[in-house]
C-alpha positions as CSV (number, residue, x, y, z in Angstrom):
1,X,0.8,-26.2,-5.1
2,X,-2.8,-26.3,-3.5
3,X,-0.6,-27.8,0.2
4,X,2.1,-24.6,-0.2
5,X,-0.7,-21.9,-0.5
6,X,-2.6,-24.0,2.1
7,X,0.4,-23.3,4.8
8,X,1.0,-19.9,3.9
9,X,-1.8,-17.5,3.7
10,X,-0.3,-14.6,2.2
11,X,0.9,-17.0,-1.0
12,X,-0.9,-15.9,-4.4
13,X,-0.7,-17.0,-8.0
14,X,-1.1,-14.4,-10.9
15,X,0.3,-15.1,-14.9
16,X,2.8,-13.0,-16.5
17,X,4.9,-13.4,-19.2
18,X,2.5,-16.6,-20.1
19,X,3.5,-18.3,-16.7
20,X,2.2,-19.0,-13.4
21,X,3.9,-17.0,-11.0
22,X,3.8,-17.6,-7.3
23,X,4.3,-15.1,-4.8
24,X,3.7,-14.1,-1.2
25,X,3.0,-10.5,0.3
26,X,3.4,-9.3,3.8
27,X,1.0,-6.1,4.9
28,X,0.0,-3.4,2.1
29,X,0.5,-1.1,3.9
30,X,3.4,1.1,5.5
31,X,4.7,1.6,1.7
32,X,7.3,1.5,0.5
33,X,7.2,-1.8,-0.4
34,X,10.8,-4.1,0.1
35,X,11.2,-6.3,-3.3
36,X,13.3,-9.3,-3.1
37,X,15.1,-11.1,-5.6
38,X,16.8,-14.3,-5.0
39,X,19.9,-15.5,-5.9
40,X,21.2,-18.4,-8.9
41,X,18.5,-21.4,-8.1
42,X,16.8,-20.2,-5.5
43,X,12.9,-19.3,-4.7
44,X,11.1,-17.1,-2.2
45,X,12.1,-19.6,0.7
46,X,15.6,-17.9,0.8
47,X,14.1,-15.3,2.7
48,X,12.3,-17.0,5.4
49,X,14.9,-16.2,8.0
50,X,14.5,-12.7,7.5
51,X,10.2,-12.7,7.9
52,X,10.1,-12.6,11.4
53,X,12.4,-9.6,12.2
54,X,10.4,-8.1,9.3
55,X,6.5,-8.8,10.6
56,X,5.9,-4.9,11.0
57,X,7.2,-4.4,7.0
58,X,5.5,-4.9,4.1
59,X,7.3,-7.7,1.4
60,X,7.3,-9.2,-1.7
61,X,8.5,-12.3,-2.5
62,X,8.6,-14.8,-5.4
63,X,9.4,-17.9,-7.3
64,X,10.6,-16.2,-10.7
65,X,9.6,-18.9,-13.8
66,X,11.3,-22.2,-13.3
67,X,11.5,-22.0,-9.8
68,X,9.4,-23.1,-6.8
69,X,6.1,-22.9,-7.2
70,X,5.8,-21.2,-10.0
71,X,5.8,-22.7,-13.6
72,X,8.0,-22.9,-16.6
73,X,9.9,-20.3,-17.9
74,X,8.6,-19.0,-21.5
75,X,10.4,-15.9,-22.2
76,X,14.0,-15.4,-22.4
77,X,16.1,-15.1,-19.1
78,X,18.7,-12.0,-19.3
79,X,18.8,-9.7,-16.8
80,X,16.8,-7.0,-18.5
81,X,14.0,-9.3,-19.1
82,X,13.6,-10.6,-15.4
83,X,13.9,-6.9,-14.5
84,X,11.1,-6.3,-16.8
85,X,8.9,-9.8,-15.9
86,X,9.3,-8.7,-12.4
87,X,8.2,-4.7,-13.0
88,X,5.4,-6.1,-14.9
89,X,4.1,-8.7,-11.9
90,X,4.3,-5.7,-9.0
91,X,2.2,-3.6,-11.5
92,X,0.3,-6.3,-12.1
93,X,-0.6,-7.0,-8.2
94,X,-1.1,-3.4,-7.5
95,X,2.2,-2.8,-6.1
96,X,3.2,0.8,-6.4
97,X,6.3,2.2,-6.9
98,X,9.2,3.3,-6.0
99,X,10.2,0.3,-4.2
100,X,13.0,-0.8,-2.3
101,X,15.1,-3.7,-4.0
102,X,16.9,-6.4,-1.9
103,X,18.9,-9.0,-4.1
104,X,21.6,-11.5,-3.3
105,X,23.7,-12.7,-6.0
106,X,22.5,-12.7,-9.5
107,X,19.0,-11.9,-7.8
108,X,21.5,-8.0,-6.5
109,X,22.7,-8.2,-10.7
110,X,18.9,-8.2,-11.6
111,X,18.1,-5.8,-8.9
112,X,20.3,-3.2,-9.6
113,X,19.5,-4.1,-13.8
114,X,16.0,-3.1,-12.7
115,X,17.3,0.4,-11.2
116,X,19.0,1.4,-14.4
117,X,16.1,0.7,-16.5
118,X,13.4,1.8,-14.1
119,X,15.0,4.7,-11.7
120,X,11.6,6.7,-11.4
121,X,10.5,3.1,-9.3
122,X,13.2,2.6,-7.2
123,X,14.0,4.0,-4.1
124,X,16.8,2.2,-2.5
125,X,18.6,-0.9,-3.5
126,X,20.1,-3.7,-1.1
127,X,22.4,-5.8,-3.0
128,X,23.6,-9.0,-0.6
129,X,27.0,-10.0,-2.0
130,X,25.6,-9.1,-6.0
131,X,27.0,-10.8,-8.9
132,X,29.0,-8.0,-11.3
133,X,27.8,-7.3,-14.7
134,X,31.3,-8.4,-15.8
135,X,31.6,-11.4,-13.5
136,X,31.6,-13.8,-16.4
137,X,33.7,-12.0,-18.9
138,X,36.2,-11.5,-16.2
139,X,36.5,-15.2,-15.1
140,X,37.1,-16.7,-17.8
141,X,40.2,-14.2,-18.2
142,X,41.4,-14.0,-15.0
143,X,40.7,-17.3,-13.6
144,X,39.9,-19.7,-16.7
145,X,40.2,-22.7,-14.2
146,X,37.4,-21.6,-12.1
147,X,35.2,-20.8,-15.2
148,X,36.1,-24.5,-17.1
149,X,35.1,-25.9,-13.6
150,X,32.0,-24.1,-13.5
151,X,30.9,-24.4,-16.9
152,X,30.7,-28.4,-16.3
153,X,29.3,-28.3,-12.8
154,X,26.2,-25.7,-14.9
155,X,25.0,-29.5,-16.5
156,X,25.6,-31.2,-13.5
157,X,23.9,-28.9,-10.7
158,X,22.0,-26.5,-12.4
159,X,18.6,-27.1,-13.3
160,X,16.7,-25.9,-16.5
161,X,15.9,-22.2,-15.3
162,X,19.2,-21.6,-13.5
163,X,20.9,-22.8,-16.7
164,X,19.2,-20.8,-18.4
165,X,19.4,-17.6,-16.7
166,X,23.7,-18.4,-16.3
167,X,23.9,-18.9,-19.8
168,X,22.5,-15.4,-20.5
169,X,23.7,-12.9,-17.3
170,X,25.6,-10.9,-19.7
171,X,23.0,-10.7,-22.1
172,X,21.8,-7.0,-22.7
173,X,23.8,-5.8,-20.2
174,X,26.1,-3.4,-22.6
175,X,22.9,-1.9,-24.2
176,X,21.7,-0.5,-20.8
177,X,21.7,3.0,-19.5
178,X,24.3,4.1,-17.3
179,X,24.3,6.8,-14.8
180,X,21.8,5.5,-12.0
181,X,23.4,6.0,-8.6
182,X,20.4,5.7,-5.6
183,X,21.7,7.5,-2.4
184,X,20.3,4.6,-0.2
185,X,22.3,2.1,-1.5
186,X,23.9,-0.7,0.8
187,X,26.1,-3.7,-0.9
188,X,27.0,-5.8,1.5
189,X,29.7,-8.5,0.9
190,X,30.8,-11.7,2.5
191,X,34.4,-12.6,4.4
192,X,34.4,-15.9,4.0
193,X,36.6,-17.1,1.0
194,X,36.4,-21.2,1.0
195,X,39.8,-23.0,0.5
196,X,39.1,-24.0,-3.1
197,X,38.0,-20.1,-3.9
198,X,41.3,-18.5,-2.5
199,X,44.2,-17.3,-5.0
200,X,43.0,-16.2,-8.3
201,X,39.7,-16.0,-8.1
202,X,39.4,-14.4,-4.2
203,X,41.6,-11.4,-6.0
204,X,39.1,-11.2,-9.4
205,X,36.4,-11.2,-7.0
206,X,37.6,-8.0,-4.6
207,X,38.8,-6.1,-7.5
208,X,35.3,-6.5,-8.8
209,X,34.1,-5.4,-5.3
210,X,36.1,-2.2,-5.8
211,X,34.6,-1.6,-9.1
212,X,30.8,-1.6,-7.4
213,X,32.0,1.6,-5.8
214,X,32.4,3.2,-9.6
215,X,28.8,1.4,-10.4
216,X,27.2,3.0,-7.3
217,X,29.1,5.5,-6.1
218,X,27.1,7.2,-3.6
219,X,26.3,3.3,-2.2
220,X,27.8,2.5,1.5
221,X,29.9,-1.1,1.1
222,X,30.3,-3.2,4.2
223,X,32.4,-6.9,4.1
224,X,30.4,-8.7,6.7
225,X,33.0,-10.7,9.1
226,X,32.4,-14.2,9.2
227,X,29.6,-14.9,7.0
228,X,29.6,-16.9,3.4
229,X,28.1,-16.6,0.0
230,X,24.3,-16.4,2.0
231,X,25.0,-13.1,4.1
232,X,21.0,-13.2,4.9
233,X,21.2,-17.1,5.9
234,X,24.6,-16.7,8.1
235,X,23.6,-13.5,10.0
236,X,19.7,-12.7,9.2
237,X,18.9,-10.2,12.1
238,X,22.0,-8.2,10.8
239,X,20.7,-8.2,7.3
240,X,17.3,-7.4,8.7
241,X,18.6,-4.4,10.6
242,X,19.7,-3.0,7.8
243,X,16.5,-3.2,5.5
244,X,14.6,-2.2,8.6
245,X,17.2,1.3,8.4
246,X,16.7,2.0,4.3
247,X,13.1,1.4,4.8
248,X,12.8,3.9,7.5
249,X,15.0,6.3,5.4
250,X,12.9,5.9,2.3
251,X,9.5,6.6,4.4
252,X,8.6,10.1,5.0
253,X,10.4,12.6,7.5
254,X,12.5,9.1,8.7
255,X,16.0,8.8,8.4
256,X,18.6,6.3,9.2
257,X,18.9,5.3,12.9
């Protein structure tokens, strides 16, 4: 831990939630701030490909419990709790709101959990290919193979905090408020549909797609051509360019460009 704050300057440690929590800001100044959340197993070092094209705007980033650098998780892992655990660290730090979100997969699920339950502190969200709230329930009706197959690979490649949060990505959802619909909203989704993820489950996942648009209804959607699952890893100046635009927008007297 001592070698990975060492090499990056900006890295902190703080405890919420009863665990060490590492994270790394950019500027604190320039607000609003841009919040990212990463995806099913991954930490903060998702987003290095985006830091450079990003040097002039101030970023959070971190290793949620279980991941990275951070330490073990000790409170549950639903979707409603990492919205809160992550609320309570940006207070924590001195962060204030309203911020702009930026998730990719279950990371854009947490993200746009947090807008629902926090709206006053959010002023735009980002969602990178997001996982629905229903994306469970409806795989294991609409394409039971794909969900046997995945419940086996969850022991095999998952570790403890990825399990953990899987298992529970429905949790709490149904008790949430509704209603929450940011104008500067972007979802952006990927093109490529692997070989093995065609038929069944390539038509469960647009239909979901479409059903964003009744989640967020004033949000833009854009399929990104030629990219996979990791939209921000396949084309990260395009992904960039488009935080660089909401963050503009959200700043006073800017607008998109």
């Amino acid at each position: 831990m001592v070698a990975g704050c060492a090499s990056n300057p900006n890295s902190r440690n703080t405890t919420v939630s009863g665990t060490e929590v590492s994270y790394t800001l950019q500027h604190r100044n320039n607000h609003p701030f841009v919040v990212f959340q990463a995806g099913l197993g991954d930490g903060q070092d998702t987003w290095k490909s985006l830091t450079p094209a990003l040097k002039d705007i101030p970023t959070f980033t971190y290793d949620r419990p279980g991941y990275g650098l951070s330490g073990k998780a000790h409170s549950p892992r639903n979707p409603c709790a990492v919205a809160t655990e992550m609320r309570d660290l940006l207070h924590q730090i001195g962060l204030q709101p309203p911020f702009i979100l930026v998730g990719h997969s279950i990371g854009g699920l947490y993200q746009f959990v947090f807008a629902q339950m926090y709206p006053a502190e959010v002023a735009s969200l980002v969602l990178l290919d997001p996982t629905h709230p229903r994306h469970w329930q409806t795989m294991l009706i609409e394409a039971p193979l794909a969900a046997a197959t995945l419940k086996i690979l969850r022991y095999i490649v998952f570790k403890k905090a990825a399990r953990l949060e899987f298992d529970e990505q429905e949790t709490c959802l149904s008790a949430l408020p509704s209603g929450y619909a940011p104008q500067n909203a972007i979802l952006l989704f990927s093109s490529d549909f692997k070989v093995n993820a065609q038929g069944t489950f390539e038509s469960m996942i647009r239909n979901l797609r479409k059903d964003w648009s009744k989640l967020l209804p004033m949000a833009q959607s854009i399929e990104v051509p030629a990219v996979g699952h990791y939209i921000h890893l396949d084309q990260p100046q395009y992904v960039a360019s488009i935080i660089k635009q909401v963050h503009a927008a959200a700043m006073p007297n800017k607008a998109y460009t």
